[in-house]
PAVOKOL-577435 format. One record per residue: residue number from 1; residue in three letters; x, y, z of N, C-alpha, C in turn. Coordinates in steps of 0.2 Angstrom, whole numbers, always signed. Each point is the difference from the previous one (the first is absolute). Example, Ala and Ser with C-alpha at 12.3 -4.5 7.8 and 13.67 -1.06 7.14 Angstrom:
residues 2
<node 1,'ALA',<+66,-28,+39>,<-4,+6,+0>,<+4,+6,+0>>
<node 2,'SER',<-2,+5,-4>,<+4,+6,+1>,<-4,+5,+3>>
***
This chain:
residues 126
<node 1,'UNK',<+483,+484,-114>,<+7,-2,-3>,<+5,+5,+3>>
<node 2,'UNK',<+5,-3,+2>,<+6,+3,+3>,<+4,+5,-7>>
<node 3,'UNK',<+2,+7,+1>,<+1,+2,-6>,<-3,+5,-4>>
<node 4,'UNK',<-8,+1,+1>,<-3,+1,-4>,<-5,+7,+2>>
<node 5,'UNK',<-4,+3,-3>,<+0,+8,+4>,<-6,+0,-4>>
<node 6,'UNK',<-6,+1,+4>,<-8,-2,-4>,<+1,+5,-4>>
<node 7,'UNK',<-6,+0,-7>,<+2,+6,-2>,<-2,+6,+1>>
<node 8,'UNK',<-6,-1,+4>,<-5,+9,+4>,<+7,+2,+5>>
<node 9,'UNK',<+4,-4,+2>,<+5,+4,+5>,<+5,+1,-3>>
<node 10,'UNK',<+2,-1,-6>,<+5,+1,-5>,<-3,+6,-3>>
<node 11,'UNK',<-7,+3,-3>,<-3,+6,-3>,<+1,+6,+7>>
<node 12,'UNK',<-1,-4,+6>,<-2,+8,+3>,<+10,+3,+2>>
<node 13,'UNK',<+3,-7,+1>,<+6,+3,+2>,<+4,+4,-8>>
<node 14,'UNK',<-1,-1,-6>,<+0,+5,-5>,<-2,+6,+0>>
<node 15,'UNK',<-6,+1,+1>,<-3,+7,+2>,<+1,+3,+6>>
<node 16,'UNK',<+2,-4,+7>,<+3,+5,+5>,<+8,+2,-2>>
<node 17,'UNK',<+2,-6,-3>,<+8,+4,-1>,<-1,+5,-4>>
<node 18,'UNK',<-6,+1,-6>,<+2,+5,-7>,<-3,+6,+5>>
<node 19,'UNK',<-5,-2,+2>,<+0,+5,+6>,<+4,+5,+3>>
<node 20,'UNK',<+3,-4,+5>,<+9,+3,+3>,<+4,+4,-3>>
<node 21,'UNK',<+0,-3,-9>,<+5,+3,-3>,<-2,+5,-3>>
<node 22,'UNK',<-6,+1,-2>,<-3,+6,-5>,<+4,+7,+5>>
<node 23,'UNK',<+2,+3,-2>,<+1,+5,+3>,<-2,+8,-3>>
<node 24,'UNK',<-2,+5,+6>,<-1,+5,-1>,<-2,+6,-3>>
<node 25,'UNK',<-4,+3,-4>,<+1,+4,-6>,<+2,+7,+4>>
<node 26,'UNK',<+5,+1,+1>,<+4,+6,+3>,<-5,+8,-3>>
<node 27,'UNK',<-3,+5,+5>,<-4,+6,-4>,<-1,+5,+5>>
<node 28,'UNK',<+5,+5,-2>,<+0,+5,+4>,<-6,+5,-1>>
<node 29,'UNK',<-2,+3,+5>,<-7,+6,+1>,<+2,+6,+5>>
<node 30,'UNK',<-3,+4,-2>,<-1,+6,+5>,<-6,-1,+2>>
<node 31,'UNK',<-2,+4,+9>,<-4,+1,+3>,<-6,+5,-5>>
<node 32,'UNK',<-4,-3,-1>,<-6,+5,-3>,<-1,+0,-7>>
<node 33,'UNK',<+5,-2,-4>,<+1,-2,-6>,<-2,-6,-2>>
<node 34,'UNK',<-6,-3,-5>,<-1,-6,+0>,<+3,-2,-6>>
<node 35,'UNK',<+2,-8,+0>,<+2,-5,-6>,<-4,-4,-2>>
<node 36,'UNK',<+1,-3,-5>,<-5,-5,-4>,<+6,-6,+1>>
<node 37,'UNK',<-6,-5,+3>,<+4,-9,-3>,<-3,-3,-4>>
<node 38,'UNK',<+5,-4,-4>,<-6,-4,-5>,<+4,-7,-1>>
<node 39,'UNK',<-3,-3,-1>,<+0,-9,+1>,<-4,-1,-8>>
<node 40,'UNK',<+2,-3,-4>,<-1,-4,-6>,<-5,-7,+4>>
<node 41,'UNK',<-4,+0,-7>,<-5,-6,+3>,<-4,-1,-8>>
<node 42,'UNK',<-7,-4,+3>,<-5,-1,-6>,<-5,+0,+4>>
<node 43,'UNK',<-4,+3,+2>,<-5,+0,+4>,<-8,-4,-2>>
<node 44,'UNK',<+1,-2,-9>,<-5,-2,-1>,<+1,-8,+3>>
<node 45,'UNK',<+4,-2,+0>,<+2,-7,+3>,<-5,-1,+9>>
<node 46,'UNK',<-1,+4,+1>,<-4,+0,+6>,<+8,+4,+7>>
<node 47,'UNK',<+3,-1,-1>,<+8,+4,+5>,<+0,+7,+0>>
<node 48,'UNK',<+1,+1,+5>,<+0,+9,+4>,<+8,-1,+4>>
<node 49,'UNK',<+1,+7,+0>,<+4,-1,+7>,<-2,+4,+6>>
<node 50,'UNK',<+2,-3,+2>,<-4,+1,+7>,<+8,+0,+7>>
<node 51,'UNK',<-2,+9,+4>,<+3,+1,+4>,<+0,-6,+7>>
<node 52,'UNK',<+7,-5,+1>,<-2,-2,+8>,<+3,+3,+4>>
<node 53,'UNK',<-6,+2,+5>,<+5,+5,+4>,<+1,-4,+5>>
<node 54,'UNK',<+1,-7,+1>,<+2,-2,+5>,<+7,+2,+0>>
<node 55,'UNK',<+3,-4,-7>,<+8,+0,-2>,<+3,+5,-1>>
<node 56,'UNK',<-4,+7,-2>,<+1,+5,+1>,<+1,+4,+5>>
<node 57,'UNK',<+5,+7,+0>,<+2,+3,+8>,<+1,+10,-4>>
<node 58,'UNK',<-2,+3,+5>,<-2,+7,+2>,<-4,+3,-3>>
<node 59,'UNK',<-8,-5,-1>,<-4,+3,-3>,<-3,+5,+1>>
<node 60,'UNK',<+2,+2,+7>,<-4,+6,+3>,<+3,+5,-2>>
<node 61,'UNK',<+8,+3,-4>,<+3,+3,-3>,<-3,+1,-7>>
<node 62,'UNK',<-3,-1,+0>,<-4,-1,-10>,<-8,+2,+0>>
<node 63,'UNK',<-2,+1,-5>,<-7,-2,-3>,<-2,-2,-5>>
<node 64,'UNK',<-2,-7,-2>,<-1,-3,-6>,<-4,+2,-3>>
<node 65,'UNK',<+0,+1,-7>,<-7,+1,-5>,<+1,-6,-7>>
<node 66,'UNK',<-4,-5,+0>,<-1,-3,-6>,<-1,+5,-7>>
<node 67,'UNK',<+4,-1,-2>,<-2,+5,-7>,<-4,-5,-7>>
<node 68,'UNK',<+2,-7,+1>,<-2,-4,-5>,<+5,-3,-5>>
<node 69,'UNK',<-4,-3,-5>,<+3,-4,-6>,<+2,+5,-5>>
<node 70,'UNK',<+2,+2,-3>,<+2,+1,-7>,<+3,-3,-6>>
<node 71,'UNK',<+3,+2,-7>,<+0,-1,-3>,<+8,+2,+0>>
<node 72,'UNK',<+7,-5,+0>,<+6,+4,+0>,<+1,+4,-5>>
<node 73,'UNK',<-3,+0,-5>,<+3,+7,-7>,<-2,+5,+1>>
<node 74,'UNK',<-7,+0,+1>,<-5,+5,+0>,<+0,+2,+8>>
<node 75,'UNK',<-2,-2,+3>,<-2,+3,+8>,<-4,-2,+0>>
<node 76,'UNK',<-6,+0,-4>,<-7,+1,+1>,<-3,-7,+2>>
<node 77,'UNK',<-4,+0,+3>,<-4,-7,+1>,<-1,-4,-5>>
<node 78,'UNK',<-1,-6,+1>,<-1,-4,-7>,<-4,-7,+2>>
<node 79,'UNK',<-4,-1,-3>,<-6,-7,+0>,<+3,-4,-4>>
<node 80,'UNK',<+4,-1,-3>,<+3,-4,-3>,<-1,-7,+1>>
<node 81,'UNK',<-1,-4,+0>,<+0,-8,+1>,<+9,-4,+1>>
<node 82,'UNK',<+2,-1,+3>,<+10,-3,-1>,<+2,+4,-1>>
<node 83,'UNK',<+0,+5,-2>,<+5,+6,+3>,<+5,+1,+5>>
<node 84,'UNK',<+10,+0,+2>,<-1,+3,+5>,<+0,+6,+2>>
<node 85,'UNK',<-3,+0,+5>,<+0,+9,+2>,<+5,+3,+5>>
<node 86,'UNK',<+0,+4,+5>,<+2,+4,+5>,<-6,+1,+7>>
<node 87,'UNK',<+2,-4,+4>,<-3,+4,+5>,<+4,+6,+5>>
<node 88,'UNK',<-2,+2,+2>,<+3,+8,+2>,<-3,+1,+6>>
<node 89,'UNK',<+2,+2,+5>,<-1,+3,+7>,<+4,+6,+2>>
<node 90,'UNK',<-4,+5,+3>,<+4,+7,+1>,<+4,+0,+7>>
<node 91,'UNK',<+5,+1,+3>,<+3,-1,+7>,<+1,+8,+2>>
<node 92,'UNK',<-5,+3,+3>,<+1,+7,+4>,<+3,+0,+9>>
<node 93,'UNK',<+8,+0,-1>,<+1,+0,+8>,<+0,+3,+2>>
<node 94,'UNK',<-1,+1,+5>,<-2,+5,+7>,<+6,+2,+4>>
<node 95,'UNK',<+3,-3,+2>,<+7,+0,+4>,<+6,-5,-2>>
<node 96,'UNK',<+4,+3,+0>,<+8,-4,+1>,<+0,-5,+4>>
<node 97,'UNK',<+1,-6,-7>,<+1,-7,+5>,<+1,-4,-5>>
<node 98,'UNK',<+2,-8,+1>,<+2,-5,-6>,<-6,-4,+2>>
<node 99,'UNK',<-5,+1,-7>,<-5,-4,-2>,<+2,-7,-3>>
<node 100,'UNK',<-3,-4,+1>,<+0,-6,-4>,<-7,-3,-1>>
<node 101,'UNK',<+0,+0,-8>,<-8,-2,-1>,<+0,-8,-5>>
<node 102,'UNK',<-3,-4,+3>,<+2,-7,-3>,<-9,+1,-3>>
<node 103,'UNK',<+2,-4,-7>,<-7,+1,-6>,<+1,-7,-2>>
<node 104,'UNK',<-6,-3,-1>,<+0,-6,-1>,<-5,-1,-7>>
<node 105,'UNK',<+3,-4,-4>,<-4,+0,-8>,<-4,-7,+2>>
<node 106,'UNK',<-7,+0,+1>,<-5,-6,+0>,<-5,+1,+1>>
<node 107,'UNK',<-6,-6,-1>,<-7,+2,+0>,<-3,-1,+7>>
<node 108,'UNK',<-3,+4,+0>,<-2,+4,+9>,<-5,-9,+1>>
<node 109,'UNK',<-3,-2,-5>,<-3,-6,+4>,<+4,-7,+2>>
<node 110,'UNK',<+6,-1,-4>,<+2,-4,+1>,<+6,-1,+7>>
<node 111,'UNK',<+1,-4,+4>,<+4,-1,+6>,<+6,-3,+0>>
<node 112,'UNK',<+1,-1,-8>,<+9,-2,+0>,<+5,+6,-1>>
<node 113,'UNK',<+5,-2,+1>,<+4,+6,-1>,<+2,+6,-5>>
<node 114,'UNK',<+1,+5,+1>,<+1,+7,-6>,<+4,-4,-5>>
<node 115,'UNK',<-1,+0,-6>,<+2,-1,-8>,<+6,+3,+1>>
<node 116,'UNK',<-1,+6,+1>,<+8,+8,+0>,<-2,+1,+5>>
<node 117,'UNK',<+8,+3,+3>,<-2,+7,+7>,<+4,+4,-3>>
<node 118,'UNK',<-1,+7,+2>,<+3,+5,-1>,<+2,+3,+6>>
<node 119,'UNK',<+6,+4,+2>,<+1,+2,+5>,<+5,+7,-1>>
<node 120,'UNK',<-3,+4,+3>,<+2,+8,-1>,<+2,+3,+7>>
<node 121,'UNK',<+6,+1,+2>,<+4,+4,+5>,<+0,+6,+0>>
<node 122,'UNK',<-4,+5,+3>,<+0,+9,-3>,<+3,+2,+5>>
<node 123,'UNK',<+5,+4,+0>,<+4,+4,+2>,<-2,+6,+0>>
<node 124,'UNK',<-6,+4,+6>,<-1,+5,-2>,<+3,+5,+6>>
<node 125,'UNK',<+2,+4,-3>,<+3,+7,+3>,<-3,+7,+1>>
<node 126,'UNK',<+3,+3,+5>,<-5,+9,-3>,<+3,+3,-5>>
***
């Protein structure tokens, strides 16, 4: 029909605009000095976030450590069932430069697109 926009091309142009628009979590760093990022989630739902490093840029300026899930009150791990928690990854940069780390909240088996993305801009200096 003349007019009309199927609906699978209507969902994906939703998610490449919120895409575009999400914008950047601005996070300054010193060389040698490492930070914690943390992404809200529910991991018992089967969802991780997971670094793409395609969409990502200066990863060679970093070193990632997955630190895991926790509990937001506590800190401490938690088995909970629905809970939501904190996943947290430690960022140690090596050199001055503008990192940009794109995190995508979805389950590693499925091949539709991230639920959430996260995107973190690091501004690291000496």
């Amino acid at each position: 029909m003349v007019g009309t926009i199927p609906l699978n091309l209507l969902v994906f142009f939703v998610i490449a605009l919120s895409t575009c628009i999400a914008k950047a979590e601005p996070v300054k760093a010193v060389t040698g000095k490492p930070i914690v990022l943390r992404m809200d989630g529910n991991p018992t739902t089967g969802y991780s976030w997971l670094l793409n490093e395609k969409k990502s840029r200066g990863l060679s300026a970093i070193r990632v450590r997955v630190l895991g899930w926790s509990d937001p009150l506590s800190g401490k791990n938690s088995t909970a069932v629905g809970e939501s928690k904190i996943f947290s990854v430690e960022v140690a940069p090596v050199r001055p430069e503008i990192v940009v780390l794109v995190y995508e909240y979805r389950r590693i088996w499925e091949e539709k697109p991230a639920a959430k993305q996260k995107t973190f801009e690091i501004r690291i200096d000496d």
